[in-house]
NULUM-883821 format. One line per 10 residues: number of its first residue (from 1); their letters; for each residue x, y, z of C-alpha. Coordinates in Angstrom, 3 decimals. Layout:
NUM) A) X/Y/Z; ...
end
This chain:
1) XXXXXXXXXX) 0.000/0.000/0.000; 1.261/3.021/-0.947; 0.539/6.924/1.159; -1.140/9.014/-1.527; 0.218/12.484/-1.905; -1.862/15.703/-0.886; -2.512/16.535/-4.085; -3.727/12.985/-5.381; -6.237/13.134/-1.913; -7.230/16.632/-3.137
11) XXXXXXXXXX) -8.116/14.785/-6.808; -9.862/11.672/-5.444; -11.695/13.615/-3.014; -13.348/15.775/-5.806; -15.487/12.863/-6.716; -16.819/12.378/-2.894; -18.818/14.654/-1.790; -18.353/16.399/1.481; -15.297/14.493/2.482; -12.382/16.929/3.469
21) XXXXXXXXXX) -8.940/15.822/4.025; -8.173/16.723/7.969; -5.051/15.632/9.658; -3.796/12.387/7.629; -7.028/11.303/7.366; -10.328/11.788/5.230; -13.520/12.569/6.803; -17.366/13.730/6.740; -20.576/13.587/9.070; -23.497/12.643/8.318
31) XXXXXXXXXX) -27.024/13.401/9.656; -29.631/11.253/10.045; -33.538/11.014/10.606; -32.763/9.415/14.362; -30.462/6.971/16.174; -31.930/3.653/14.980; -31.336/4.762/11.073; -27.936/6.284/12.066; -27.391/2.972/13.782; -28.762/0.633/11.082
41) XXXXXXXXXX) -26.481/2.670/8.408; -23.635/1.962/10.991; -24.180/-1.521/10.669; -24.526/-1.640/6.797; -20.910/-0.068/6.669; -19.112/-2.114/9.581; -20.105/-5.552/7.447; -18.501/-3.981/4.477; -15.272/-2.958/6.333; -14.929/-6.440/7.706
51) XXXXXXXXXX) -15.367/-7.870/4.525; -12.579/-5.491/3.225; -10.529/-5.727/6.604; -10.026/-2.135/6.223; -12.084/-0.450/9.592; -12.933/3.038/9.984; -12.185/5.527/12.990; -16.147/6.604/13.732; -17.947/8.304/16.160; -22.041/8.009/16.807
61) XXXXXXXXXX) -24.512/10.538/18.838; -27.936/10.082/18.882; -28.835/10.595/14.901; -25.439/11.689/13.781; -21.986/9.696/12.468; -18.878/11.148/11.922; -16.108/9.126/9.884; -12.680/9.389/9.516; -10.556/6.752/7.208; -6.848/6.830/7.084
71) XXXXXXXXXX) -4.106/3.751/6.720; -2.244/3.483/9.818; 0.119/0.855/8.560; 1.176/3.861/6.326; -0.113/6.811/8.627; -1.580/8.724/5.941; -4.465/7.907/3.209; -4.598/4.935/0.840; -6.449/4.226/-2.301; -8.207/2.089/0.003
81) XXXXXXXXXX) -9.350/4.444/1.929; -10.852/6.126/-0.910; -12.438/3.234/-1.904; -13.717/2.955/1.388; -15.408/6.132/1.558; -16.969/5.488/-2.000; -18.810/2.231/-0.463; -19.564/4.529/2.249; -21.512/6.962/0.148; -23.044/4.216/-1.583
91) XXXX) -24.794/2.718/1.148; -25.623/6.204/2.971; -26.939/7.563/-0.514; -27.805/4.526/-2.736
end
């Protein structure tokens, strides 16, 4: 795996919307209606990341999730994570 430059990040993150790059990692909230959807979308995603062995750093209150993806093997960001945060999207916003 190989750390992506800043300027690749800035690139890849033009196709995701709302994700920002923030301190070696890449990252974006969400909102939703209340905690059981926040919760069910939670669980959607943590299947996914299993299955991909690649697990994000998340936080959850009440109806909102805030993610943050970064490599730690390589302590920066990955094409991985950016694939990541595209299955991400996917399942918030199918």
């Amino acid at each position: 795996m190989k750390k992506l430059s800043e300027i690749q990040i800035e690139e890849k993150l033009g196709n995701l919307d709302g994700w920002i790059l923030d301190n070696e990692a890449i990252t974006k909230s969400y909102m939703f209606k209340n905690f059981k959807e926040a919760f069910s979308k939670m669980t959607q995603i943590a299947f996914e990341c299993e299955a991909k062995n690649h697990h994000p750093n998340w936080g959850n209150v009440y109806n909102s999730l805030t993610i943050r993806l970064n490599t730690h093997d390589v302590g920066g960001i990955t094409q991985n994570d950016i694939d990541l945060a595209h299955i991400i999207e996917k399942i918030i916003n199918p």
